[in-house]
N, C-alpha and C positions, 0 to 999 in steps of 0.2 A: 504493500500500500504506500510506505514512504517512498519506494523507487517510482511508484508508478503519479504520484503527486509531482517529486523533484521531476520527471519527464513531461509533465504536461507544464509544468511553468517554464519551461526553456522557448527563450523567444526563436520565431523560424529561422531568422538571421544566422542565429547561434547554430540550430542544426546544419544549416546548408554549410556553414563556415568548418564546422567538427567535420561534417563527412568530404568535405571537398579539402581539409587538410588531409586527410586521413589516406585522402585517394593520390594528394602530393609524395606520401610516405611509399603507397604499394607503388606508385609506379616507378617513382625515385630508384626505388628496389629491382623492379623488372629490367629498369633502364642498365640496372649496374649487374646484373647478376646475369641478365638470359639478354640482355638484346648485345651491349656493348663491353662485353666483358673485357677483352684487351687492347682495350682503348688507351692512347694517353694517359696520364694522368692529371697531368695539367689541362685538357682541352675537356675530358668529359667527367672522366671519374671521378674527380673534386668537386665541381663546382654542381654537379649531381646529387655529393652526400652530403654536400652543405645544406645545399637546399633542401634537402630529406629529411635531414636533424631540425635545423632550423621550424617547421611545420609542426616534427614532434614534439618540438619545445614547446613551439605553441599551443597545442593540443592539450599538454602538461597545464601550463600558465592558464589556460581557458575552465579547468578541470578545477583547478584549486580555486580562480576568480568565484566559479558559480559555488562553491561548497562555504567562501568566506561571503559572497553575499546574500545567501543562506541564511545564515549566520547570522548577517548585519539586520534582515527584516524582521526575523525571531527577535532579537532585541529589540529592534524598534515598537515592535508589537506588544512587548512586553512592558515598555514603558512609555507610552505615547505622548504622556504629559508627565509637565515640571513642575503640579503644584504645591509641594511641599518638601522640607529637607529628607522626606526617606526617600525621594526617589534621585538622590544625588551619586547614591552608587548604583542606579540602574542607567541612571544618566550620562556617568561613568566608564561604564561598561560599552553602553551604547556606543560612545566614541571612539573608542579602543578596539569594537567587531566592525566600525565604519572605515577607520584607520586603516584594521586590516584588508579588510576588501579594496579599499583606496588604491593601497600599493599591489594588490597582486594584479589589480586593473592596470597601471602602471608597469608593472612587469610584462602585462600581455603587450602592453603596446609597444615596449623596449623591444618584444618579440617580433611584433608588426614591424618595427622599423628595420630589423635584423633581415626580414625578409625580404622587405624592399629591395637592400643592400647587393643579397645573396643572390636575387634575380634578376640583378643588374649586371654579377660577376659572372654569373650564369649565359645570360645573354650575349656577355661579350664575346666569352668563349665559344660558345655555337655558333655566334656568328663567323669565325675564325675555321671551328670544322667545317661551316656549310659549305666557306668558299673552298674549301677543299674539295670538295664534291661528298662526303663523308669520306672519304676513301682516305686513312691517317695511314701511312706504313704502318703504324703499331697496331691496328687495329687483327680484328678474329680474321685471318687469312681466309679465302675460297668465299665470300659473298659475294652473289650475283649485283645485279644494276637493280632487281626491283626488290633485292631486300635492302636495299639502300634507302631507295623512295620510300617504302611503310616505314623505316626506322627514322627517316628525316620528318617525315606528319607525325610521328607520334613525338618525335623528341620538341615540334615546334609546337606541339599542342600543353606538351609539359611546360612548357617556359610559357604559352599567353596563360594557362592558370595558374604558376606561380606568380606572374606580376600582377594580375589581375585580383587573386585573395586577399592580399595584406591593402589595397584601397579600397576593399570593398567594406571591411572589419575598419578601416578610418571612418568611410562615413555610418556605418550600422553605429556606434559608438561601442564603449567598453561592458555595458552590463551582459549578465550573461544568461542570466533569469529576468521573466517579466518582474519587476516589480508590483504593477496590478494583482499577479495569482497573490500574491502574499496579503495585500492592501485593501484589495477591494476598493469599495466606495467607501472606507472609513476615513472622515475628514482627519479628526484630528494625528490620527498615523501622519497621512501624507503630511499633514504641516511639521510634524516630528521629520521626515524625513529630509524635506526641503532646507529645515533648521539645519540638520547635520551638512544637509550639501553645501550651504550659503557660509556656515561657521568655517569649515574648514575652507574653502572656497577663498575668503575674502583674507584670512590669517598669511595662509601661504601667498595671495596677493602682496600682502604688507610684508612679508617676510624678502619680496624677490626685490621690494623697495627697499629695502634695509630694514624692515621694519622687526628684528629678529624675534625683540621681549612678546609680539603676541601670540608666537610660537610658545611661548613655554609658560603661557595663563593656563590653567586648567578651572577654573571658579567662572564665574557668572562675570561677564564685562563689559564694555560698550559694543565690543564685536558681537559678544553673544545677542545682546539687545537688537542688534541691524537684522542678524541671521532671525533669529526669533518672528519680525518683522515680516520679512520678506516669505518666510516659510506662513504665513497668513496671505501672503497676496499671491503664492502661487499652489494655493489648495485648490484651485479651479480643475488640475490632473485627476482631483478624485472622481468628476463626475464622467472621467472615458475622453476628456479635449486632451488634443495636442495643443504646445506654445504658435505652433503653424495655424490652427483652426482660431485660436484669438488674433492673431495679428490679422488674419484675414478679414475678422470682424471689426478692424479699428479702420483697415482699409475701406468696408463701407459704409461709417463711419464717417471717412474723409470725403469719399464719392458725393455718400445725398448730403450733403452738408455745403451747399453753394449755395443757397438761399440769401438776396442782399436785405440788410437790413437798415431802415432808416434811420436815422440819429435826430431827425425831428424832435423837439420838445428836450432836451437835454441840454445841461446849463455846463457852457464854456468855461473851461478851467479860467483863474483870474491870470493876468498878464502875469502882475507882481510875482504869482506863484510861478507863474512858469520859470519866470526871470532867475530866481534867488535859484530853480531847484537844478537849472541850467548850466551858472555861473559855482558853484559848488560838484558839480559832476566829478568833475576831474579830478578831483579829490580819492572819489571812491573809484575811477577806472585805475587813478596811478595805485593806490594800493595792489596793484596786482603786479608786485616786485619780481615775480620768477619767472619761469619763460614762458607761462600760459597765452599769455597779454601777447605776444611778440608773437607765437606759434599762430595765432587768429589772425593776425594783423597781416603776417609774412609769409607763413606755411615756409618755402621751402626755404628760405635765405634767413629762419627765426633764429640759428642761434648767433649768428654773426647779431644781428638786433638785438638781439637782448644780451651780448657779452658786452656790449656798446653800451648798452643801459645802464650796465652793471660796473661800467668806467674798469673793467679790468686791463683795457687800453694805458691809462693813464693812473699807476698805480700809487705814482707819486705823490698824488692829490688827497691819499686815504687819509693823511691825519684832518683834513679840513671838514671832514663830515663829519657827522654828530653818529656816534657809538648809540646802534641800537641792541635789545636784547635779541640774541640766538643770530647774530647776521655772519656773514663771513668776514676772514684777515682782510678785504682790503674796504670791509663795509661796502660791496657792494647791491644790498638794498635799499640804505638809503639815500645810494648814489641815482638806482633806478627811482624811486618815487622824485630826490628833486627834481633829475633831468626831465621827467614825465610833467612836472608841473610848473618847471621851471622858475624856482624856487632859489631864494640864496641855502648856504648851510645854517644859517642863524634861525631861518624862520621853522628845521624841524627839530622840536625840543626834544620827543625820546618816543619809543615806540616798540614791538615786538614783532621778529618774524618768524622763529622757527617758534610753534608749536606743540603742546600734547593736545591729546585728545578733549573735546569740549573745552579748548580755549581757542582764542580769536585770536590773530594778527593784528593789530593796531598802530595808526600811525599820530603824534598828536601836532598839529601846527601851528604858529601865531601868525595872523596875518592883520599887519597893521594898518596896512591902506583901506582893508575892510574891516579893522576894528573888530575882528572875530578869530577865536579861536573856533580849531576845524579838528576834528576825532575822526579818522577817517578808518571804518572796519573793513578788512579785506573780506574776498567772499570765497565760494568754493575754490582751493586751488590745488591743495594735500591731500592726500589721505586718511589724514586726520579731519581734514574738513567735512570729506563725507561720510567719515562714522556721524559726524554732527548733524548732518542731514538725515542719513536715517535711523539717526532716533527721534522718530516720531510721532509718539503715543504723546497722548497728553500727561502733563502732571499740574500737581496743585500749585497754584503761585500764591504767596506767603505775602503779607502785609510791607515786608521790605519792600519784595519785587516791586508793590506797586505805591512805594512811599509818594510818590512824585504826583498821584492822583488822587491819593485821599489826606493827603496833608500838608496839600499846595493852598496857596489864598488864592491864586488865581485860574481854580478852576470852577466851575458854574456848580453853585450847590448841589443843584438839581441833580449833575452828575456825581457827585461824590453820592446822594445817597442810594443814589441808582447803584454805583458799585459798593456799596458799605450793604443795602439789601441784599443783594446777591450774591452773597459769598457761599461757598467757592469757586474761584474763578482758575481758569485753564492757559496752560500754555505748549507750545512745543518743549519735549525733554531736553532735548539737546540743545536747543536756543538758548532756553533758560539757563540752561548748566553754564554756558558760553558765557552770557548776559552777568552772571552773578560772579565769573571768575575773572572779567574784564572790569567790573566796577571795583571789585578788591585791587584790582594792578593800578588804577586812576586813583582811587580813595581811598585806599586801605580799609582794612577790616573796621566799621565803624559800627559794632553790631550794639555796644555799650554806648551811650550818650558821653562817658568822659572822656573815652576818644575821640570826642568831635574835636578836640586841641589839636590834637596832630593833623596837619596838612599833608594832604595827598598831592596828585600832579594838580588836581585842578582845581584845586583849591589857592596851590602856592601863586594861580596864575589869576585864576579870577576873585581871588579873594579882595576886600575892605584894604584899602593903599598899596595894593600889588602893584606889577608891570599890568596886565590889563585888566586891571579894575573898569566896570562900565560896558566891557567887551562884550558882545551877545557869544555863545556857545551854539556851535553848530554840529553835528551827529550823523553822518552817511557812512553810505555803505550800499554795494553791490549784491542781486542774490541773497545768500545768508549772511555778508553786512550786514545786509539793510534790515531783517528781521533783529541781527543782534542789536543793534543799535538802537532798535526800534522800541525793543527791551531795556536798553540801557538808559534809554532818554526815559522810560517809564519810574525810573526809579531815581534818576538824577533832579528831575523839573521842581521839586519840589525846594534842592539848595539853590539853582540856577535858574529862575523861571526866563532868562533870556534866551532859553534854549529851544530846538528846534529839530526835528529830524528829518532828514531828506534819505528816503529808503528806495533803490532804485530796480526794482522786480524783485520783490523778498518773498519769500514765502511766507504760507499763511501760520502765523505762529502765536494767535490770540483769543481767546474766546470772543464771540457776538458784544456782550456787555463791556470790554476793553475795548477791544476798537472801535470803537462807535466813543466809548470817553475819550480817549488822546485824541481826537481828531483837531484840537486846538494845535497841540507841538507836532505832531507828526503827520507827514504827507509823502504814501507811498505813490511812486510814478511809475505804471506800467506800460510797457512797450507792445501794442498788435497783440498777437497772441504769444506768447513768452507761457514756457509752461512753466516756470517756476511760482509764478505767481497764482497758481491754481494745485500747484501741486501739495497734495495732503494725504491722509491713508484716505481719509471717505472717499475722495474725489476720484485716487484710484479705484478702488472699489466698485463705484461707479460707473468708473468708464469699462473696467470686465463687465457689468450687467450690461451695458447698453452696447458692446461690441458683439452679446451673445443674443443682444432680441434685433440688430443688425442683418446677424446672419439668419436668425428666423424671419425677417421680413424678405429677404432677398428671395428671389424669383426663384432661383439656380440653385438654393441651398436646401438639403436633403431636411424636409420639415421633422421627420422621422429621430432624423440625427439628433435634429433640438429637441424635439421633446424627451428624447431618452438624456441628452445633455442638463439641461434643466433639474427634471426629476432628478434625477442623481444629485445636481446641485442644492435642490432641494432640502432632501432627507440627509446629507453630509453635514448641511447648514441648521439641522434642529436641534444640537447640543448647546449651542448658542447665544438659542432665543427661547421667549418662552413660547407657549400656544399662543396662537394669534387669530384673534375672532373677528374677521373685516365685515363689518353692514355695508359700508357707502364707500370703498374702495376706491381710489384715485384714475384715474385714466390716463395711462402712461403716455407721453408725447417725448417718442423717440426721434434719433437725427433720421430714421428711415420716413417721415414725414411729409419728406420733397417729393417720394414717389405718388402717384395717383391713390394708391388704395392703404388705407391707414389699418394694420392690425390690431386691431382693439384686444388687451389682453388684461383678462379679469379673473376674478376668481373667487370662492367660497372656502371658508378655511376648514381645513379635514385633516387628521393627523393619521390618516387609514392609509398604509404604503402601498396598500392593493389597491386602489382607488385608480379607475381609469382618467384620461387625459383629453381633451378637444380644446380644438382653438377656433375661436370665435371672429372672424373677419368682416367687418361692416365698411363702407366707405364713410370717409369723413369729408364732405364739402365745406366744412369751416376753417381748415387749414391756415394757420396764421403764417407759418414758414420759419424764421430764426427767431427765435427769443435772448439772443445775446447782443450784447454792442458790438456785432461783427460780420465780418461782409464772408466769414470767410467759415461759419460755425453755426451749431446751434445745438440750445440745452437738450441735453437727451432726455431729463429729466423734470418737463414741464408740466405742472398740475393745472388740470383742466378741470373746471368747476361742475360739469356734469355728472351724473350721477348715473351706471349705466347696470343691470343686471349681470349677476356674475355666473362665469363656469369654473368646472374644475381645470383648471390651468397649470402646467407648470412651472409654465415661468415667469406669471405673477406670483405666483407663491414664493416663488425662487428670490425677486425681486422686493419683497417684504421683507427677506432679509439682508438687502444693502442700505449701506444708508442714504437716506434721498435725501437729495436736497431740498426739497419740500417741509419735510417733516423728521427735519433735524436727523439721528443716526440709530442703527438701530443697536441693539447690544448696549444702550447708555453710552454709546461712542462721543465726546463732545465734538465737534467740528471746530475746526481752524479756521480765524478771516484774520485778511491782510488788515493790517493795524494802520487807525487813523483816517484819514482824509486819502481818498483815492480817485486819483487822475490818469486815465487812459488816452492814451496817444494812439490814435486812430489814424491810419492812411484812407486819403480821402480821393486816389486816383491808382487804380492796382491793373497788370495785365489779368484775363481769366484764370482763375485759380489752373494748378498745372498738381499732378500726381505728387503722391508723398515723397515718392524715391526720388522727384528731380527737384525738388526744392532744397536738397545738398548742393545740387549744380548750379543752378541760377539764381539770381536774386532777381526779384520783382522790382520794377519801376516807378518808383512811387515819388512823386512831382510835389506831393503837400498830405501834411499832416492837423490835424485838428486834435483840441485836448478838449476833453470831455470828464464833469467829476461825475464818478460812477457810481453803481450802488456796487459794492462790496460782495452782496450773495451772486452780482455776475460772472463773479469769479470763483464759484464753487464747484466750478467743471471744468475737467480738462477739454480744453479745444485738440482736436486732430487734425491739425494741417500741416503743410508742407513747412510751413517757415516756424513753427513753435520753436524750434530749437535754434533759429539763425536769430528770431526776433529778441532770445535771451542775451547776445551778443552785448557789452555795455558799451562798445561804439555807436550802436544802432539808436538807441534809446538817445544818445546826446546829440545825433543827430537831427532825431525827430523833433525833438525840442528846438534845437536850430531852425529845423522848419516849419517849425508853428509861429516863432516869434519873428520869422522873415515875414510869414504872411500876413499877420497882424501889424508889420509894420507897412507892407505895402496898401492893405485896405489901410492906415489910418492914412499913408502920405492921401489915395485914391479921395476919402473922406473931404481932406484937407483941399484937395484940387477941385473938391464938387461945389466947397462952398466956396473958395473964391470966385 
């Protein structure tokens, strides 16, 4: 029964790969024993038993792979979850049978490459007998002409399937067993296993960076938090999808998502704001001291740019810069931020660039001519920066974090009790951790009131008869800058009410009832579609539900498929949630909307797994088209106030447990909004939208930009378009504002000319 189970979980790949090794070995053998006995040795007999061996190694390695990953799903299954310290030596374990399966994966493939190698040595040599005609002097004397020819087809048939194995076993991948026969559709497995894939995954990443101490954590730690993470957003395997079948789904997604949408009735960012957030950019582009900045800018000619940067040209010069923490011998980072901003050395007072985990880069500067000091947060650049982005559960933020809004004078009462009722209030994990070890590096620990004596940096600078006493305090930042900052200012405004945060495509890292209070000091600026500024766990989340009722709306897509995808997703997703009893259910408005015929998908709440499935399609002629500020998008997740009769569905039910944007998250998930005052830079003249794959290739033409202050919940969805990821560029962003305030200066000259 155990042999006959381990046989049925072996993927077919694996079989065809075992016996078409197996058949390398027999014939490897015939070649050397009965066709080619007194062959060379060099021309056939070697490179014959190489390749012979070589196959049975593999054979071996493929043998032990599937018996250690065996091994690794028993564990996993054993301890699927980590909620308490006993299961820290199943936990344990778990790592150690993952470990091992890892490497003997890793050995098969040393073996795969072995192959390669040997069939290349292979090849050469036969090509060397062919020209010979096979006919070697050394060869088994008295062979006619046409035992020549069968022995040359068979010998040329051995070399196209020894070359042809070892690329096939590249792309089938390493595993050697289904992982499904073990898993099933148990969600929380799969998210157990993904954890272990992404943990070790991301360690050995940081390890090949230098990164060597997260190799030797064995405890709970920000890695394990990212992995933890991500093993939640790709439990979508449990329900039978491939990573191929979602992307296909975000592809249509992209497709019916060209809907143009009007910006009628929307109140135009103010001048002044544009001006200030404009004139301060550069601030948070130049923190981007190492070669990232330069790699965008230049691609192929980047490191010559950024050694230029980094003045290691002119090394003479190092004692005249100002010594930051963690920089290199000839300082050059903060060679690259002056040159960037073109700055004397005097005006940068001190700053940090290398990094640990959940801390920030930081640069601090005086600038006199604007009578402001400037904090400038670098954004994503290390690897350390993106453990800081994905940790992103929420956590509780503490009366410190938000000293700045509830024991300021100058914030609107109204607001203070607004956040004083509602406590507890949320943030991003890793922003926060960031936020709270950047205010210790400026202010030091001031957790006691009688160390308010002791002066921090910015205090020695804006304080009562300092050097800039009177100076307003300015706070940007890039990305996760501008979320840190954004934080930072939340907790500073209360000593500095002259402060002010300019955050330039941050992620969302605040509860509803915080951003909405700082909207006096803080004003995030977001660029088109920039998926940073939409990115949060919901919004992913999200965007998996709405790239799987995608491919159920599509024409071409196997409906059958979805529904069995769904359901699965369904009953993986009930450990979760609790029961869920819907009367007047929502009416989902998906981006599949643009097509003619709208799937209405509804549903009655059953927790019966036998329960059959229908889907309900009616046409909708009240189609509105986008619901977003975008020419280029549209909410997949828009509630429509009717009220429609439900079926048993799957993937409304499926869909109850994401969280909407409607109706907040489900699981008690809090949701993240971009903090403060928010201004979209909108292009107001674009070519027709072009596929996701060519918007790496080309940039759109865009002649003029308009700024637009938004509502906040617009940006609770990821948009899928071609340019999300070129619109997060922080050139692009200081551009746009260039051309908002170009145009605005030519309608006023235009103005000016009408009334003379």
């Amino acid at each position: 029964m155990l042999i006959s189970s381990t046989v049925n979980s072996l993927r077919i790949s694996t079989i065809i790969l075992g016996f078409s090794n197996l058949s390398v070995v027999i014939v490897g053998g015939v070649l050397l024993f009965l066709v080619f006995p007194g062959c060379d040795l060099q021309r056939i007999t070697i490179p014959v038993a190489v390749v012979s061996l070589a196959a049975a190694f593999k054979i071996f390695a493929m043998f032990k792979s599937g018996i250690a990953q065996k091994a690794t799903a028993f564990s996993i299954l054993d301890s699927p979850l980590d909620s308490s310290a006993v299961d820290s030596i199943n936990r344990l374990r778990r790592r150690l049978r993952y470990r091992t399966w890892l490497w003997w994966s890793r050995f098969a493939l040393v073996m795969t490459l072995l192959q390669v190698s040997t069939a290349s040595y292979l090849v050469f040599n036969v090509a060397k007998f062919i020209s010979h005609d096979g006919t070697s002097s050394e060869c088994q004397p008295g062979t006619t002409s046409n035992d020549n020819k069968w022995k040359t087809k068979l010998l040329i048939s051995f070399v196209i399937a020894v070359f042809t194995i070892p690329l096939i076993h590249i792309f089938v991948g390493p595993a050697v067993l289904r992982w499904r026969s073990f898993y099933q559709t148990q969600d929380d497995v799969w998210k157990a296993h993904y954890q272990e894939v992404f943990d070790h995954g991301i360690r050995e990443a940081l390890c090949c960076l230098g990164r060597v101490k997260y190799m030797r954590v064995s405890k709970e730690d920000e890695v394990y938090s990212v992995a933890r993470l991500l093993g939640d957003l790709v439990a979508y395997r449990a329900s039978g999808t491939g990573h191929l079948e979602l992307l296909a789904g975000l592809a249509l997604l992209q497709r019916h998502s060209e809907s143009p949408k009007s910006h009628d009735g929307l109140v135009e960012a103010p001048r002044e704001t544009i001006q200030e957030a404009f004139a301060f950019h550069e601030f948070a582009e130049a923190a981007y001291t190492g070669p990232l900045l330069d790699f965008g800018r230049h691609t192929v000619f980047f490191p010559c740019a950024w050694l230029y940067r980094q003045g290691i040209l002119a090394p003479w010069t190092r004692n005249r810069r100002p010594s930051l923490s963690g920089d290199n011998w000839w300082r050059g980072h903060a060679a690259a931020f002056l040159k960037y901003t073109n700055l004397p050395p005097e005006a940068l007072r001190c700053g940090r660039v290398c990094q640990e985990k959940c801390e920030a880069a930081y640069f601090v500067v005086v600038l006199h001519h604007l009578r402001s000091v400037v904090i400038s947060v670098r954004g994503t650049e290390t690897p350390e920066d993106l453990i800081t982005d994905g940790l992103g559960r929420e956590c509780l933020l503490s009366r410190e974090d938000l000293d700045g809004l509830i024991n300021s004078s100058h914030i609107c009462p109204d607001v203070k009790r607004s956040v004083e009722s509602s406590f507890p209030h949320y943030g991003h994990s890793g922003i926060v951790e960031a936020a709270r070890d950047l205010y210790v590096q400026l202010e030091g620990n001031l957790a006691n009131k009688e160390s308010k004596s002791s002066s921090g940096v910015l205090s020695s600078l804006l304080g009562a008869g300092c050097e800039c006493d009177g100076y307003s305090l300015r706070i940007v930042g890039h990305s996760l800058g501008g979320a840190i900052a954004a934080l930072l200012g939340l907790r500073l405004y209360h000593q500095f009410p002259s402060l002010h945060v300019y955050a330039y495509g941050p992620l969302p890292c605040v509860d509803l009832v915080i951003a909405e209070a700082c909207s006096e000091f803080v004003t995030s600026v977001v660029h088109n579609n920039e998926f940073s500024a939409r990115l949060s766990v919901g919004s992913v989340l999200r965007l998996r539900a709405a790239a799987i009722v995608a491919l159920a709306h599509d024409s071409k897509t196997d409906t059958a498929l979805i529904f069995r995808l769904a359901r699965q997703f369904l009953f993986v997703s009930k450990n979760q949630r609790e029961r869920i009893e819907v009367a007047d259910p929502s009416e989902l408005h998906s981006a599949a909307e643009t097509v003619d015929e709208l799937d209405h998908i509804v549903y009655v709440g059953s927790n019966n797994e036998d329960q059959s499935y229908s889907l309900w399609k009616e046409s909708d002629e009240t189609n509105s088209g986008c619901d977003t500020i975008d020419d280029n998008c549209e909410n997949p997740f828009y509630d429509n106030t009717s009220v429609i009769n439900s079926l048993d569905d799957p993937i409304s039910q499926f869909l109850e447990t994401v969280p909407r944007s409607e109706n907040g998250s489900a699981g008690d998930r809090v949701e993240m909004f971009l903090p403060g005052l928010v201004i979209h830079m909108v292009p107001q003249q674009r070519h027709t939208s072009m596929p996701l794959w060519k918007g790496w290739r080309f940039q759109e033409s865009v002649r003029n930009y308009k700024a637009y202050i938004a509502n906040r919940d617009v940006f609770k969805d990821i948009v899928v378009s071609p340019n999300m990821f070129l619109d997060h560029l922080p050139w692009r962003c200081h551009n746009a504002m260039r051309k908002v305030l170009e145009s605005q200066n030519d309608k006023g000259m235009l103005d000016v000319s009408q009334i003379m």
